[in-house]
N, C-alpha and C positions, 0 to 999 in steps of 0.2 A: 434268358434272352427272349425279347419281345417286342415282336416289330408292331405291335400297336404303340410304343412308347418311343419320341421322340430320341432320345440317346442310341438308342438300336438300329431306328431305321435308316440313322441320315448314312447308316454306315453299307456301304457294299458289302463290305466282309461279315456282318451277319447277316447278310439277303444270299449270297451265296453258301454260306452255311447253312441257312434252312433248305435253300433247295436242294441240297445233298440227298432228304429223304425223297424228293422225288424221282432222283436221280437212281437211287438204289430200288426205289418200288418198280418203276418202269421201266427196268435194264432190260431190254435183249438178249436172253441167253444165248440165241442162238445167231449171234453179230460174230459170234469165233467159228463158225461154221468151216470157213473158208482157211484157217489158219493152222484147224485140229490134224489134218496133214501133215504138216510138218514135222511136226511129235510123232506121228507114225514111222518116218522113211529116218528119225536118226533120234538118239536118249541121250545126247548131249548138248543140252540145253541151256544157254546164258542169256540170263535177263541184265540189261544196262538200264542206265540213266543219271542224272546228277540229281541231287537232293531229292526234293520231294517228291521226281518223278521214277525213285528206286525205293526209295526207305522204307515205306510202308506196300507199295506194289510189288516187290521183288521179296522183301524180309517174308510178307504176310503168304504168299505162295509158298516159298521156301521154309514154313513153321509148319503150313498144314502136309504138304504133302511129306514131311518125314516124320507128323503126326498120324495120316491115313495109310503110310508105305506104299512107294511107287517102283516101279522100274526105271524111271529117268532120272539121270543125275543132271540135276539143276542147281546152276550156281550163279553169284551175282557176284558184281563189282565196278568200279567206274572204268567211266569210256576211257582216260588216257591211263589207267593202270592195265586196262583192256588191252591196248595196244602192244603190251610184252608177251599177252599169252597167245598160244597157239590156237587160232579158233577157226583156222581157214574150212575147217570140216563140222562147226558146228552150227547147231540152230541157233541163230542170235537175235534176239525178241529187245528193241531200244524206243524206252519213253521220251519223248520231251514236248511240253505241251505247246511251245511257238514253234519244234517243229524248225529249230535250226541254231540249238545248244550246241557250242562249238565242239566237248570233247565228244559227242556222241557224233558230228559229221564226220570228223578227224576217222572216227574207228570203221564206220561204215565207209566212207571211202578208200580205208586201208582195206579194209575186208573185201570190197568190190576189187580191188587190183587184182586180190589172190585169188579171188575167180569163186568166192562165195555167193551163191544165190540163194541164200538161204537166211536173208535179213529182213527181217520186217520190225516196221514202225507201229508208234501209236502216239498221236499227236492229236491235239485241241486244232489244227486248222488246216486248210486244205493248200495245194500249190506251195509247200513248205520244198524247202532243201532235202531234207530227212524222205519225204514224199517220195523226191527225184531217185535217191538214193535206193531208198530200200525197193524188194521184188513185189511187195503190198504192205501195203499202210492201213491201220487201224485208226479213222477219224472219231476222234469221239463228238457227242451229241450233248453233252450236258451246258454247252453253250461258252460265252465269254467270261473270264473275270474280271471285275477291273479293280480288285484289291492288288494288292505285292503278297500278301501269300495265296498260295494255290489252296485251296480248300476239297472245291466238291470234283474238282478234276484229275484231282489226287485219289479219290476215291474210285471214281470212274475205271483210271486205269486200274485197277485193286480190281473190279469186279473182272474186269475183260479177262485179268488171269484166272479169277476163279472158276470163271466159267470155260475156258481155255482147257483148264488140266482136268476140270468135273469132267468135261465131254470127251476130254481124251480116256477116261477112268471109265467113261460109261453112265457116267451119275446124272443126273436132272439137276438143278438147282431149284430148290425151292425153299419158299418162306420171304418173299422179295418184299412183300407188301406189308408184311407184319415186321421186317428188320428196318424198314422207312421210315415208321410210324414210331418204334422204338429209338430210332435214331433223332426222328422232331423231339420225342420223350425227353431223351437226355440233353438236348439242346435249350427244351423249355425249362430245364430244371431251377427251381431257383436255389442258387448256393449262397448258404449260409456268410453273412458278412464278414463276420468275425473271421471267418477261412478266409476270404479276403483277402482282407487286410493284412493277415499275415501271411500272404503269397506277396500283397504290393510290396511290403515291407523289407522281403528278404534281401539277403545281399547276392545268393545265388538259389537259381529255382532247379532242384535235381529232381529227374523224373526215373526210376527205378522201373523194372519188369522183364518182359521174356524178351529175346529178342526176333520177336513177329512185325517189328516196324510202330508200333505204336504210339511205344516211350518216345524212341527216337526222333520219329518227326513231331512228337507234343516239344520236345526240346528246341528242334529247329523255328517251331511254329512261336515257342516265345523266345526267341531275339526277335522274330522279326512281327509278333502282335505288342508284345509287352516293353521293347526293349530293354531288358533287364539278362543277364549271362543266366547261363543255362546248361548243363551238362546231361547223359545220358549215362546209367548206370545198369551194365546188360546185368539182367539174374540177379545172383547175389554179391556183385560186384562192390554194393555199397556196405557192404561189413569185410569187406577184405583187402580193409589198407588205407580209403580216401579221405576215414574216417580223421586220419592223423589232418589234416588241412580241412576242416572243415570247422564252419564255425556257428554259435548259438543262434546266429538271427537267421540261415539259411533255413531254407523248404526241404522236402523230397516229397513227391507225389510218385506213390507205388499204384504202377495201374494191375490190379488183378492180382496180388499181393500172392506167393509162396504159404499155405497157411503153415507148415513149420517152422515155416525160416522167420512170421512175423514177431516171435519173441527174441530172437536173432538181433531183428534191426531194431526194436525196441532198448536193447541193452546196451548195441553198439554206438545209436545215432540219439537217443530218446535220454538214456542213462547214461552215454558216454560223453558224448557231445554236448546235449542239451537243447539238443534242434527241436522241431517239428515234424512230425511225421502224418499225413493225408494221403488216405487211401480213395481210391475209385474203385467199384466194385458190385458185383450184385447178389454178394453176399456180404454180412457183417464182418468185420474184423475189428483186430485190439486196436485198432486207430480210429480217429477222430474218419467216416467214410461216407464218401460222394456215394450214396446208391442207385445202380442203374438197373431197367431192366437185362431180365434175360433171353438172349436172341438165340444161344446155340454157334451154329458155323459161324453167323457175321456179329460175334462179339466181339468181335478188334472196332468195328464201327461204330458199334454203341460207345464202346471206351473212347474211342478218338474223338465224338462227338463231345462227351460228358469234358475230354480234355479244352476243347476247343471253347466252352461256354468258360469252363472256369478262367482261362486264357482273356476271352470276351470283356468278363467283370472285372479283371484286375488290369486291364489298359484301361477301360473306364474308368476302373478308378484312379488309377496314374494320370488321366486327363491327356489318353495318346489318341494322334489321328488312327483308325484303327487301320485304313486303309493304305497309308502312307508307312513309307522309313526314309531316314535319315541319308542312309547306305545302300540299303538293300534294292537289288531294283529286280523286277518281273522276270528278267530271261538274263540269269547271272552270269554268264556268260557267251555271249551271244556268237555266231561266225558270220563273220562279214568274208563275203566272195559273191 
């Protein structure tokens, strides 16, 4: 991806993806200052939101901190499945970047009935509903988008948590400037055609890995860059079973690949199947692999990036508007009141 070449730049969606690294170099660590509070006075902790504004913000928190061992139990799930549990006593942390996603007002104003003051937002704009609602709101700064998918605002929210629970931990964040630059890195990559083509080509594009948010929204992110179906396969979910319905002309892209399990999916999907198998990574594997650098903590970024380029090339070469969808629209479900 390269916004000196006309195919690139006429698009929003890769000018918002590059500026993602600057978004990540020049974060604010210290923008949660006000919020790290809250984690103090109670350990039960729910992060909300609908699609893109939980998947990888809410997963990617919730990987590291039962990676680094915390004392809070933190948990995620959507706003109207939210509304069955009991949370009138917890801290509940709700994205959505217009900032007036219906199932997230729906919960915050059930929550505010029950006499909860302990909600706070983070949203892309100011004077929103969610605003009104919540005790304090986290505006983000990384500006407007005007693709249909969320890109570097999705990221955004990602850092505000990481920085969130680091300073509740006590930790610093650092390395912001050097994860920016590795993040243009995997943006600028250029991917081999032949991969391509047989990403265009597939009949369904599977994105396999842990589940830190990653896979998942690279799967969301192609319905709505690529239009082409798409699944999410947590762990080693694609050698245990889905194998039976799946068929020779589909994908699977493993981001950050299991290195035991990679003879596993070789046998099940490679040998059994006859599919493809495309790793992202930055280190080598038995597969055909995107190589990325190495960032350390914000390696989920690097991968989502490195996903997002290949995403890039394969609507160009399907000849999609990359900005547009047919279906899909900005604020998927919006609250009119």
């Amino acid at each position: 991806m390269n916004l000196n070449y006309e195919k690139y730049s006429k698009f929003s969606l890769c000018k918002e993806m590059l500026e993602t690294a600057g978004v990540i170099s020049s974060y604010d660590t210290n923008a949660v200052s006000e919020f790290v509070k809250a984690l103090s006075e109670n350990d039960n902790i729910f992060l909300t939101g609908e699609g893109s504004s939980r998947i990888l913000p809410a997963k990617r928190a919730l990987y590291n901190l039962q990676k680094e061992g915390t004392d809070l139990a933190v948990y995620t799930d959507g706003g109207t499945q939210a509304l069955e549990y009991n949370l009138k006593n917890s801290v509940v942390f709700g994205a959505s970047n217009s900032g007036k996603t219906k199932e997230l007002i729906q919960l915050f104003s059930s929550l505010k009935k029950q006499g909860n003051d302990k909600i706070y937002g983070i949203c892309a704009n100011k004077n929103t509903p969610l605003e009104k609602l919540a005790t304090k709101t986290k505006v983000l700064t990384c500006g407007k988008e005007n693709a249909v998918a969320a890109t570097k605002s999705v990221v955004e929210q990602s850092l505000f948590y990481d920085a969130l629970f680091s300073s509740y931990q006590g930790n610093e964040i650092e390395g912001l400037d050097k994860a920016g630059k590795a993040v243009r890195e995997a943006l600028e990559l250029t991917i081999d055609q032949y991969l391509i083509n047989l990403i265009a080509n597939a009949g369904t594009i599977y994105f396999a890995g842990r589940n830190d948010g990653v896979a998942e929204e690279l799967t969301l992110k192609t319905n709505e860059i690529t239009h082409k179906k798409s699944d999410f396969l947590e762990g080693t979910y694609g050698v245990h079973g889905i194998e039976e319905v799946m068929d020779k002309n589909d994908v699977v892209i493993i981001i950050n690949p299991f290195e035991d399990e990679e003879e596993k999916f070789k046998e099940c999907l490679i040998d059994g199947v006859g599919l493809n198998i495309i790793a992202i990574s930055s280190k080598e594997t038995i597969f055909p692999t995107i190589k990325i650098p190495e960032a350390g903590y914000f390696q989920n970024y690097i991968e989502l990036a490195a996903g997002w380029n290949i995403l890039v090339e394969t609507g160009i070469e399907l000849g999609i508007d990359l900005d547009k969808a047919e279906r899909a629209r900005k604020v998927g479900n919006e609250f009119i009141g």
